[in-house]
C-alpha positions, 0 to 999 in steps of 0.5 A: 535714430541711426539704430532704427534707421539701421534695421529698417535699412536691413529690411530694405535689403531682405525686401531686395533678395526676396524679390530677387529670388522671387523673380528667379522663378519667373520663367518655370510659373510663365502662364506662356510655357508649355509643359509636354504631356507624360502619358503611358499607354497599356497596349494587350496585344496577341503574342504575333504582334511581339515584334511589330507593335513596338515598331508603331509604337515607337513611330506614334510616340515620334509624332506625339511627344510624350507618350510612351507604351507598356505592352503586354503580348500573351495568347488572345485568350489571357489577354480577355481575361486580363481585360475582364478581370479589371488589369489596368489597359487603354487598348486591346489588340487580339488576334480572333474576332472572337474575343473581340466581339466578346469583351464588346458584349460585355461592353469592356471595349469599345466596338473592335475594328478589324486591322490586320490579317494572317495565316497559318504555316507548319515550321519545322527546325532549319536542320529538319532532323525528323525529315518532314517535308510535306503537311502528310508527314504530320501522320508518320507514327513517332512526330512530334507536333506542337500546336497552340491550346484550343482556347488560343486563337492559333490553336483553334484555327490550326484545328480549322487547317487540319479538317479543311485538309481532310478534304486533301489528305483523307477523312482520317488525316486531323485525327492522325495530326492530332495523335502526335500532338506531344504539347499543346502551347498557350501562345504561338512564341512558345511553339515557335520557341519548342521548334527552335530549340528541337523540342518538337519535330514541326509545329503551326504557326502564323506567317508572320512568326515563321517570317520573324524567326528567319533561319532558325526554321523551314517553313512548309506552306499550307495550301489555299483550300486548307487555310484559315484566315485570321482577322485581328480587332483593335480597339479602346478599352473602356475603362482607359483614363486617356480614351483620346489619346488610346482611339488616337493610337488605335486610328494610326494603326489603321493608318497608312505608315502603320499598315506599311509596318504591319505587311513588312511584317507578314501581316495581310490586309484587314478585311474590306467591309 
C-alpha cells in the first residue's frame, strides 16, 4: 500500500507542476491582450521625394504603431517599369501624370490623385567656375550641361523649359542648349550629384532638389512664361496585400500635417480640381 500510495503521491505533484506551468503562460494566450500589428509598406517614389517622403513616413508610422516603410526613389519611369514588371509594391508615387495614368490603363494602380507640384531650376556648383550667370549662358560653345534622359520626367519637362524659352531667347535657343548636352541623367539626384562634384557646368533641376542641396549649388531662376509645372500622382497599387492600410497612407499624404511637410520642402500645391 504504501508503494502504490507513494507513486500516486508522485502523480499528484506532476499533476500540481504541470498546471503550474500551464497557468505561467496565461497571460501570452489572454484572448483580452492586444498584439500590434507588424506591416512594411513598399512605397516607389520619384527620386525628388528622397528627403521628404521618409519624413511623412515617419509621422504615419508615429500615429499608426507598427507600420513600417521601404522605400524605393529612382526616375518615374524605372518605377512604371519596376510596377509592370510584377516588383513586390503597396504605393506609387511619381512625379509625371503621365505614368500615372499609364500603369492605371493597364489597371496596375488604382486611379492616381494629384499630391503635389514642382518646378524647374538651372543649378550651377557654389564656386560657378564656368561663369554662367543667366539661362543665355547655356548657348556659350564649350558648356557642359546635364540634363535628365527623355524618358524621365525631369528630362522631358526640361525640354518643355527650353522650347517655351525660344519665345524669350530666339528660335534657335533649345537646339544651341541642347548642343552642350555632355550627359544625360536617369534620375534628377544624379544631375544634382555631377553639379556638386564639378562634372558639369549647370544642370536643371526641380526647386525642390536645388533647395535640399542648400550651398553646394547656385540656383538660376527659370522665368513664369518658360516654366513647366509638373504635377506628382499617388496612388495604391493594385496587387498590395495590405490595400487599407496603403489608401490610409496614401489619404495622409494628402492630408494637412503631410502637405505642410511637402511645401517646407519646396513642393507646391496639388492642382485644384
Amino acid at each position: 500500500m504504501r508503494i502504490r500510495f507513494g507513486a500516486f503521491a508522485v502523480v499528484l505533484v506532476l499533476a500540481a507542476v504541470g498546471l503550474s506551468a500551464c497557468g505561467s503562460s496565461g497571460p501570452a494566450s489572454d484572448p483580452g491582450a492586444s498584439v500590434s500589428p507588424k506591416t512594411t509598406l513598399t512605397v516607389l517614389g520619384a527620386a525628388s521625394l528622397s528627403k521628404v517622403f521618409p519624413i511623412i513616413g515617419t509621422q504615419f508610422s508615429s500615429a499608426n504603431p507598427g507600420v513600417s516603410f521601404r522605400f524605393t526613389f529612382a526616375g518615374t519611369d524605372a518605377l512604371a517599369a519596376q510596377i509592370e514588371q510584377g516588383a513586390p509594391a503597396d504605393v506609387f508615387a511619381g512625379a509625371s501624370t503621365k505614368y500615372g495614368d499609364q500603369l492605371s490603363g493597364e489597371s496596375l494602380i488604382d486611379s492616381p490623385t494629384p499630391f503635389c507640384t514642382n518646378t524647374l531650376v538651372l543649378i550651377v556648383p557654389s564656386d560657378n567656375p564656368a561663369g554662367i550667370a543667366s539661362l543665355q549662358d547655356l548657348t556659350k560653345p564649350g558648356t557642359k550641361l546635364v540634363i535628365g534622359a527623355e524618358t524621365v520626367p525631369i528630362g522631358a519637362y526640361t525640354r518643355t523649359v527650353l522650347s517655351n524659352l525660344n519665345a524669350t531667347y530666339g528660335a534657335s535657343y533649345s537646339d544651341d542648349v541642347l548642343k552642350n548636352v555632355v550627359s544625360e541623367e536617369d534620375s534628377v539626384t544624379s544631375i544634382v550629384a555631377k553639379v556638386q562634384l564639378g562634372e558639369a557646368d549647370a544642370g536643371f533641376v526641380y526647386v525642390t532638389d536645388a533647395q535640399a542641396a542648400g550651398s553646394k549649388v547656385t540656383s538660376i531662376d527659370i522665368p513664369e512664361s518658360g516654366q513647366a509645372v509638373a504635377t506628382y500622382p499617388i496612388a495604391v497599387v493594385k496587387a498590395t496585400k495590405h490595400a487599407s492600410l496603403s489608401q490610409k497612407f496614401v489619404d495622409y499624404v494628402l492630408s494637412a500635417p503631410a502637405q505642410a511637410e511637402l511645401q517646407k520642402a519646396g513642393f507646391g500645391s496639388p492642382p485644384s480640381s
